[in-house]
DRENTOR-9034 format. One record per residue (C-alpha): residue number from 1; residue in three letters; x, y, z negated. Coordinates in pm, whole numbers, plus 50000, padded with zeros to 5 digits. Each point is the difference from the previous one (the first is absolute). Layout:
[rec NUM "ala" [X Y Z]]
...
//
This chain:
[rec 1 "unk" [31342 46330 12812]]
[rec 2 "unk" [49767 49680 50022]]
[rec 3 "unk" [49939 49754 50266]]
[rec 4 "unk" [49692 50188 50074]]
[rec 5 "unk" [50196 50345 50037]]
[rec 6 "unk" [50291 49910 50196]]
[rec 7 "unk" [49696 49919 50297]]
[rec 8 "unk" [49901 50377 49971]]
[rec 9 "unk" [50164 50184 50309]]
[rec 10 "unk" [50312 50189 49961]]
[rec 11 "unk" [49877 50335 50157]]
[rec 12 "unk" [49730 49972 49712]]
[rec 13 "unk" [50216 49929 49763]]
[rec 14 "unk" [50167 50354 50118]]
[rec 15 "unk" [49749 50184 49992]]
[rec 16 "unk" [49884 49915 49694]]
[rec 17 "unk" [50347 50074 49841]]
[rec 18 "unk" [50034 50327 50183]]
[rec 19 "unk" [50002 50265 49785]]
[rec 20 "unk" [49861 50206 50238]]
[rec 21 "unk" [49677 49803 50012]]
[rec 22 "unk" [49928 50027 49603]]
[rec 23 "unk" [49747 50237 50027]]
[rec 24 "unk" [49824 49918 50344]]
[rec 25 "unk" [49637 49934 49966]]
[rec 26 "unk" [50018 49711 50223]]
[rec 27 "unk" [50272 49815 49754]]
[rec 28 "unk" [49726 49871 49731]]
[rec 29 "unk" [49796 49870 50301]]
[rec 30 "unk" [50313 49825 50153]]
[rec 31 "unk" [50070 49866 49683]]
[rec 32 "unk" [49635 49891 50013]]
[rec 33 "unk" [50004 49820 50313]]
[rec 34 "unk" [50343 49834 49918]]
[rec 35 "unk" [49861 49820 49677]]
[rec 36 "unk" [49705 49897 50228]]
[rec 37 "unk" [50212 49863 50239]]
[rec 38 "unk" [50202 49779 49663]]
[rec 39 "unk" [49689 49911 49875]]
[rec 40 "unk" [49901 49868 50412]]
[rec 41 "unk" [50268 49810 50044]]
[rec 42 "unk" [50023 49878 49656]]
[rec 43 "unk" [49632 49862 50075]]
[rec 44 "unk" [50108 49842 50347]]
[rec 45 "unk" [50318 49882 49836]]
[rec 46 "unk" [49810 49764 49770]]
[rec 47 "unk" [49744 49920 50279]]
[rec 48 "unk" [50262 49884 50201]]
[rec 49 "unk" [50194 49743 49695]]
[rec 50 "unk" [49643 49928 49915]]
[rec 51 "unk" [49897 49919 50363]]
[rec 52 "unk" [50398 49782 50032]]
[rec 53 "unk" [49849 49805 49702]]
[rec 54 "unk" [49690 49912 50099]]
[rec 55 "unk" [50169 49924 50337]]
[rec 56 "unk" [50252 49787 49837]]
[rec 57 "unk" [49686 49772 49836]]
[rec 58 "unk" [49810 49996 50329]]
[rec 59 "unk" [50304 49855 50157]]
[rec 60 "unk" [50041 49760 49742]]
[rec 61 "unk" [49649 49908 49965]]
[rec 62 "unk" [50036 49984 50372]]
[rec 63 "unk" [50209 49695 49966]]
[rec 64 "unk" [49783 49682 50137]]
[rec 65 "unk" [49892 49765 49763]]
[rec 66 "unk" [50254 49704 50163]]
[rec 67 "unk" [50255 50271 49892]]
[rec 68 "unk" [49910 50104 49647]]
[rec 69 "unk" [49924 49593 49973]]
[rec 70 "unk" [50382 49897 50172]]
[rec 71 "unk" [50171 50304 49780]]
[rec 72 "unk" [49860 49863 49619]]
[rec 73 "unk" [50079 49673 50140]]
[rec 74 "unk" [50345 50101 50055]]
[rec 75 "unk" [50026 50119 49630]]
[rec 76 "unk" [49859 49691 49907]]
[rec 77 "unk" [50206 49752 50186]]
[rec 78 "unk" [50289 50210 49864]]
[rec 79 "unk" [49862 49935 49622]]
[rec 80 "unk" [49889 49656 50069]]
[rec 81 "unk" [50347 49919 50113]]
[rec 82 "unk" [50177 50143 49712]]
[rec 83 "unk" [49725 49828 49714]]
[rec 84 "unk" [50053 49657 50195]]
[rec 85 "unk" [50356 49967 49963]]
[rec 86 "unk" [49971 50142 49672]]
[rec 87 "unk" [49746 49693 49875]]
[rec 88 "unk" [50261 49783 50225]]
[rec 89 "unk" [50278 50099 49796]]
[rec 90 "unk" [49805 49925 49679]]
[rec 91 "unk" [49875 49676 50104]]
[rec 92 "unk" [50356 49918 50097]]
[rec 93 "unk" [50156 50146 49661]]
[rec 94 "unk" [49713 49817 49827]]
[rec 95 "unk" [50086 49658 50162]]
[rec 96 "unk" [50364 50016 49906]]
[rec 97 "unk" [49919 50132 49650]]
[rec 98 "unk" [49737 49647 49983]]
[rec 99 "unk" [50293 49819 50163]]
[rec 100 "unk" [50220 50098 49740]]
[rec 101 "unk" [49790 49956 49738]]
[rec 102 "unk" [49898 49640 50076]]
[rec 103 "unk" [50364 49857 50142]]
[rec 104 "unk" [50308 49908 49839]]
[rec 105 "unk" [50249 50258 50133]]
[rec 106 "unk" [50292 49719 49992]]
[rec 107 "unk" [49828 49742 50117]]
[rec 108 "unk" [49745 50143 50211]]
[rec 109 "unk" [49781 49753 49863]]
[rec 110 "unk" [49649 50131 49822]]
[rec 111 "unk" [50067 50026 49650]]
[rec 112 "unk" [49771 49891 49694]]
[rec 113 "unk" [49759 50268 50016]]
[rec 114 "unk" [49885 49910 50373]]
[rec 115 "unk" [50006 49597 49937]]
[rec 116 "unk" [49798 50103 49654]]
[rec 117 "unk" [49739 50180 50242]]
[rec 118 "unk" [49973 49678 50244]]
[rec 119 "unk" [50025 49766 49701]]
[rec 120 "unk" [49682 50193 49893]]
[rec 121 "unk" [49809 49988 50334]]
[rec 122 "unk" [50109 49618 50032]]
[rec 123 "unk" [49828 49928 49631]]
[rec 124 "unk" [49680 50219 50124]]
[rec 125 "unk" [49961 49777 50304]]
[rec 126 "unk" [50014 49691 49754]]
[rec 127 "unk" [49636 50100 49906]]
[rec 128 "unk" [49871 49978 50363]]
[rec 129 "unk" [50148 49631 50043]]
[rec 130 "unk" [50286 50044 50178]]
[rec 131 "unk" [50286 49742 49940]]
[rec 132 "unk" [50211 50062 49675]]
[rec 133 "unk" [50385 50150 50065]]
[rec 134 "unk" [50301 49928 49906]]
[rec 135 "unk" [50311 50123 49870]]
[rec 136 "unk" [50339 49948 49985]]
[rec 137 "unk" [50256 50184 49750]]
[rec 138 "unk" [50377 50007 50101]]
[rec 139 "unk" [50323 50127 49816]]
[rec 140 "unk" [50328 49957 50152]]
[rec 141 "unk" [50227 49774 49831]]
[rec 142 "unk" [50334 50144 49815]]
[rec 143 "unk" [49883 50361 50135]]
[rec 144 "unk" [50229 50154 49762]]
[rec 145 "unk" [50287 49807 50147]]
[rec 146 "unk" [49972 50159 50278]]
[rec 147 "unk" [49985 50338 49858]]
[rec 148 "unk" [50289 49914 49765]]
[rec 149 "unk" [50263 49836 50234]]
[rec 150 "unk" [49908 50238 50346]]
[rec 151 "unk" [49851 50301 49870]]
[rec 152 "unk" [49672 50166 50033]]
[rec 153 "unk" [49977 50080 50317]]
[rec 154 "unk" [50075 49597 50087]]
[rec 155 "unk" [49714 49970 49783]]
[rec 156 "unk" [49739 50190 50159]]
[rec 157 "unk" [50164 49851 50311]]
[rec 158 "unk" [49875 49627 49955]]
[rec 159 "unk" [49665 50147 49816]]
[rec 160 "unk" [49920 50155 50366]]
[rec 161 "unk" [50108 49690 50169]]
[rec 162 "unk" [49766 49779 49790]]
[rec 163 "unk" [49725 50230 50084]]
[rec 164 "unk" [50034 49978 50383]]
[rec 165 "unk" [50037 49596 49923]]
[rec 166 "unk" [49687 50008 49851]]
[rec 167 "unk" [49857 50203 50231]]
[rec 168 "unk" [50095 49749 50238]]
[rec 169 "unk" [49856 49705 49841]]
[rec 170 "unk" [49705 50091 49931]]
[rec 171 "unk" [49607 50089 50199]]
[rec 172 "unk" [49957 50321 50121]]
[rec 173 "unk" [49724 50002 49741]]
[rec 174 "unk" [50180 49925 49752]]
[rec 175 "unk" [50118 50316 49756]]
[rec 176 "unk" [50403 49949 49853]]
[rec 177 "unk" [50026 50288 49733]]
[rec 178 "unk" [50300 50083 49789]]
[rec 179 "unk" [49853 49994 49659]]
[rec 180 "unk" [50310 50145 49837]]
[rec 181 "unk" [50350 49917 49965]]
[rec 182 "unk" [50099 49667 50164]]
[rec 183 "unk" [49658 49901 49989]]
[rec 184 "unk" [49739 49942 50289]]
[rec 185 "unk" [49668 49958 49990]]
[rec 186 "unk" [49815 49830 50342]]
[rec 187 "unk" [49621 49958 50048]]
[rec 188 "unk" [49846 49740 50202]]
[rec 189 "unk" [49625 50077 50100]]
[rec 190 "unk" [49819 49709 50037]]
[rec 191 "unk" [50223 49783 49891]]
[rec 192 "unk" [50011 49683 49754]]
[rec 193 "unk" [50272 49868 49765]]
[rec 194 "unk" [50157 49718 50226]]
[rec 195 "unk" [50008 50269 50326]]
[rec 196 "unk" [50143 50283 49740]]
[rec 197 "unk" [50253 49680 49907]]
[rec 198 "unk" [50083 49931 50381]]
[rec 199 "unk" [50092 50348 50020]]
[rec 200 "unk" [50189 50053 49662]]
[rec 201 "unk" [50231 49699 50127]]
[rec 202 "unk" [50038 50120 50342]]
[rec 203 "unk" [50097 50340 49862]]
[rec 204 "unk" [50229 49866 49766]]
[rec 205 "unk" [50204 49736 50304]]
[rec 206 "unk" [50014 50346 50195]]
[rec 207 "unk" [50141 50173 49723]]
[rec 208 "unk" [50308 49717 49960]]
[rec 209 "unk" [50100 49989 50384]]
[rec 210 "unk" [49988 50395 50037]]
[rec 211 "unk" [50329 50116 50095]]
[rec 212 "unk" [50118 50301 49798]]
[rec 213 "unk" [50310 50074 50189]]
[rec 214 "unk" [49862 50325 50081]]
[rec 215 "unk" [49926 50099 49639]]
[rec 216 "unk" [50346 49913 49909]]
[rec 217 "unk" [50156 50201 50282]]
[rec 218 "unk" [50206 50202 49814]]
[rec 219 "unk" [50085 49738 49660]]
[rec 220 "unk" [50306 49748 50070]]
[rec 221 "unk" [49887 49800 49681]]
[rec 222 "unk" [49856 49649 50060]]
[rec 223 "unk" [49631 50030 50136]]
[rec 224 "unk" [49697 49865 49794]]
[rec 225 "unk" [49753 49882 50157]]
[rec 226 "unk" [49636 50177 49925]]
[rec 227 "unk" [49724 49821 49809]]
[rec 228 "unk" [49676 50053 49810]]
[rec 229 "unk" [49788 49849 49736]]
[rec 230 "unk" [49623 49990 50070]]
[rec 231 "unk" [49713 49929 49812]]
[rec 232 "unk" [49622 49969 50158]]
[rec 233 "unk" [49649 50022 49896]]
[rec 234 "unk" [49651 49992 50152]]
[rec 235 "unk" [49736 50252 49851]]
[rec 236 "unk" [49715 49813 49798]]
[rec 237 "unk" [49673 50127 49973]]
[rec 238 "unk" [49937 50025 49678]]
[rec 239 "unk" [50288 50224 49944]]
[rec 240 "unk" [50137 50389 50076]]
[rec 241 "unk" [50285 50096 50206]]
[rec 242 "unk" [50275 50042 49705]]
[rec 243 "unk" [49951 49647 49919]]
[rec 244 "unk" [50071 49876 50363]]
[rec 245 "unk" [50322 50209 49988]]
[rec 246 "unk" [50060 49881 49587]]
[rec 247 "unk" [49993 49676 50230]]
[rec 248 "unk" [50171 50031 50261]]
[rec 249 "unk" [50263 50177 49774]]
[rec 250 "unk" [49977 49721 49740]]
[rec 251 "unk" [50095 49735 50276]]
[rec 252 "unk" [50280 50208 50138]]
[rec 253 "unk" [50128 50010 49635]]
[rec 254 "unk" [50012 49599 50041]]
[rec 255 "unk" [50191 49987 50313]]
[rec 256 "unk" [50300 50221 49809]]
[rec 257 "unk" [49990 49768 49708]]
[rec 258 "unk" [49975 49673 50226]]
[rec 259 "unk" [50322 50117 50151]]
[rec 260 "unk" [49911 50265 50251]]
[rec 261 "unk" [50026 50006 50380]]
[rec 262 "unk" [49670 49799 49975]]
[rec 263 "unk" [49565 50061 50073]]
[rec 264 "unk" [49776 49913 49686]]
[rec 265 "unk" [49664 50014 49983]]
[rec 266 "unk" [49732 50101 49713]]
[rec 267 "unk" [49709 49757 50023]]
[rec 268 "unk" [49835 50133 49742]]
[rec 269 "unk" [49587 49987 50063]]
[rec 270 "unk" [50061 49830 50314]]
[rec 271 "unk" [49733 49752 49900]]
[rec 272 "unk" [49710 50233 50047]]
[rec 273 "unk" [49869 49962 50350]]
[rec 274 "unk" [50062 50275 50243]]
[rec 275 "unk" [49723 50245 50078]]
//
């Protein structure tokens, strides 16, 4: 029996099922009206989910504008909030990836590719007059010494030490860079060979009264003291930025061979007048 029949009447039901009734005359008229009656309430059945619809819509249509408005708003704050900490955690993830990309992870110092990039920008503001820069090239002296008599870890020890020293020493504008190895790289903006010099030997007397006690914590061998060879050159207008560092490098090579623990300078073209 369907939903439909089980709403018929029970007494109905009876005497439809009564035997007794099969041949009454009135049975194929009650059987008549009954199938009316389905077809009636079938009709008011869907008038009624058809009239709950359309009463369900008015009542939402019925909703004030403020409240349709504060509702989407709702789902947007809600979306707004998720896609802003989303791009937050990108920009975030982002700035650590160009962190790491640009720093020396021992040092914490920028490495070569981020001095290369402000080397660059330094040589383009050459062509709008701005004063030449400087640079200074540093290798620490007997590195492997180090490595040899206290170990690695010694080692990277006094390489991060010489980078807060030079840190230290010199502007805020200035850039120190480890340009691999023991080697440093520092760029003075604005700067000409006999400040760049000041600087080289003020770097250098810092260098030889650092105390390394704390790098040599842990090592009960004889301490030696730290110190650097530098060599410094001022950029030259008629020339590209590998031949200031071919320079630079070129008068750091002289201050190993001249014994070390010592600033030399290339003067190389320093006879054309400055821009």
């Amino acid at each position: 029996m369907t939903d439909r029949d089980s709403e018929t009447p029970e007494w109905i039901t009876s005497l439809l099922e009564d035997p007794a009734n099969e041949n009454s005359p009135l049975l194929p008229a009650l059987k008549y009206l009954l199938e009316q009656d389905k077809e009636h309430r079938a009709r008011l059945d869907r008038m009624l989910r058809i009239s709950d619809g359309y009463g369900n819509l008015v009542h939402n249509q019925s909703l004030t504008l403020s409240q349709r408005y504060d509702k989407q708003l709702r789902r947007l704050e809600k979306i707004t909030r998720i896609s802003d900490r989303y791009q937050q955690e990108m920009m975030e993830l982002n700035l650590t990836l160009r962190q790491a990309a640009l720093h020396d992870p021992l040092t914490g110092l920028p490495n070569r590719r981020m001095i290369l990039e402000r080397m660059k920008a330094e040589l383009a503001r050459q062509g709008r007059g701005c004063a030449r820069f400087s640079l200074i090239m540093l290798d620490v002296d007997h590195f492997k010494h180090f490595n040899d008599t206290y170990g690695h870890e010694t080692g990277d020890a006094v390489l991060s030490k010489l980078a807060e020293v030079m840190q230290h020493t010199v502007r805020e504008y200035d850039l120190c860079a480890r340009w691999g190895g023991e080697e440093f790289l520092i760029l003075l903006p604005e700067t000409d060979l006999k400040t760049a010099q000041s600087t080289a030997e003020r770097l250098l007397q810092t260098l030889r009264t650092t105390p390394l006690d704390e790098v040599f914590r842990s090592s009960d061998q004889p301490h030696t003291k730290l110190t650097a060879s530098l060599g410094v050159a001022t950029y030259q207008p008629d020339e590209t930025l590998d031949e200031t560092i071919n320079r630079a490098d070129s008068a750091l090579l002289s201050a190993k061979q001249n014994g070390r623990d010592r600033v030399e300078l290339n003067l190389e073209h320093e006879d054309h007048p400055a821009p």
